[in-house]
C-alpha positions as CSV (number, residue, x, y, z in Angstrom):
1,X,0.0,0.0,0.0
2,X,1.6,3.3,-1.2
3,X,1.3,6.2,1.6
4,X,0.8,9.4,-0.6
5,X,0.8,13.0,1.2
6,X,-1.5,15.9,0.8
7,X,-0.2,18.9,-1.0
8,X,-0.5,20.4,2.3
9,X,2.0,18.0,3.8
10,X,4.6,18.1,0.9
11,X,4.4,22.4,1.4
12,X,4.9,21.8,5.0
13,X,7.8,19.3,4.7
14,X,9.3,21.5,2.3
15,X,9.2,24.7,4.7
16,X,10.7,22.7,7.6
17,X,13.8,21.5,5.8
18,X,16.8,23.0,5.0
19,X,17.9,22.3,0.8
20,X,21.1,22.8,-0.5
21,X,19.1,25.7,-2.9
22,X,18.4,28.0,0.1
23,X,19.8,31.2,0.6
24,X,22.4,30.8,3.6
25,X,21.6,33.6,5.4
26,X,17.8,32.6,5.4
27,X,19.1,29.5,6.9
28,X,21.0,31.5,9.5
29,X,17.8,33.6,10.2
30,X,15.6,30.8,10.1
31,X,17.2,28.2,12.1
32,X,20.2,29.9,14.3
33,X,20.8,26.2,15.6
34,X,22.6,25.3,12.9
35,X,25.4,27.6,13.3
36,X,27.6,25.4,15.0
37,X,27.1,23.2,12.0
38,X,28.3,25.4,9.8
39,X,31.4,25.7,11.9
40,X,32.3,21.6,12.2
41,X,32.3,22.2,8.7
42,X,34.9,24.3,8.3
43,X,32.4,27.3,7.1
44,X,32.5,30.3,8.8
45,X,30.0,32.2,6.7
46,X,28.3,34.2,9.5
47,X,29.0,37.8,8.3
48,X,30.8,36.6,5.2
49,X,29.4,39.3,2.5
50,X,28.6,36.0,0.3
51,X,26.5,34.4,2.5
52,X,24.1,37.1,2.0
53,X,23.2,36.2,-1.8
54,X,25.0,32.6,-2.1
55,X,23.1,29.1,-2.1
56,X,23.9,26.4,0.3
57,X,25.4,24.6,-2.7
58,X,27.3,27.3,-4.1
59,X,29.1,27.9,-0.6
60,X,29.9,24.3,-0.1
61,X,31.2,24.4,-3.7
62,X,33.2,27.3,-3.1
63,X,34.8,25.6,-0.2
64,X,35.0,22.4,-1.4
65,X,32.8,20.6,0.6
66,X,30.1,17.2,0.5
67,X,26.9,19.3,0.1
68,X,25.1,16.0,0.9
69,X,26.4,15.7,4.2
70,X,26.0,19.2,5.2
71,X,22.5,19.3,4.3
72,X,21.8,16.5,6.5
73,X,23.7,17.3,9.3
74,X,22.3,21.0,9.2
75,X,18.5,19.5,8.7
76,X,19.5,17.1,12.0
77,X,20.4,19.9,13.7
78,X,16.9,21.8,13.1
79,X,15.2,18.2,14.2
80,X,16.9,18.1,17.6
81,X,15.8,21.8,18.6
């Protein structure tokens, strides 16, 4: 039996997750727990000029990092709080 979610649901889940296509200061703003993240992974963009108009992806590019593995442990970090 297949589970399939309301429209309502999938907006919802969306709005609660952190995707490697958001802004990073809007994840800053929006979830300030993740800031410690971003430090463990060597990015220090709080304040960077950058971080005001670059992507999660394009930072983690730019620094050479697994945007996979950020994304999940910055949306863990939103799930513990």
């Amino acid at each position: 039996m297949v589970n399939k979610m309301s429209e309502n649901e999938k907006i919802d889940e969306k709005k609660m997750h952190i995707t490697k296509d958001m802004p990073i200061n809007d994840i800053f703003t929006k979830y300030p727990e993740t800031v410690p993240v971003f430090q463990d992974h060597g990015l220090h963009c709080i304040g960077c000029f950058a971080a005001s108009f670059e992507t999660l992806e394009q930072g983690a590019a730019a620094h050479g990092m697994d945007i996979k593995k950020l994304v999940e442990d910055l949306n863990a970090a939103v799930k513990k709080k």
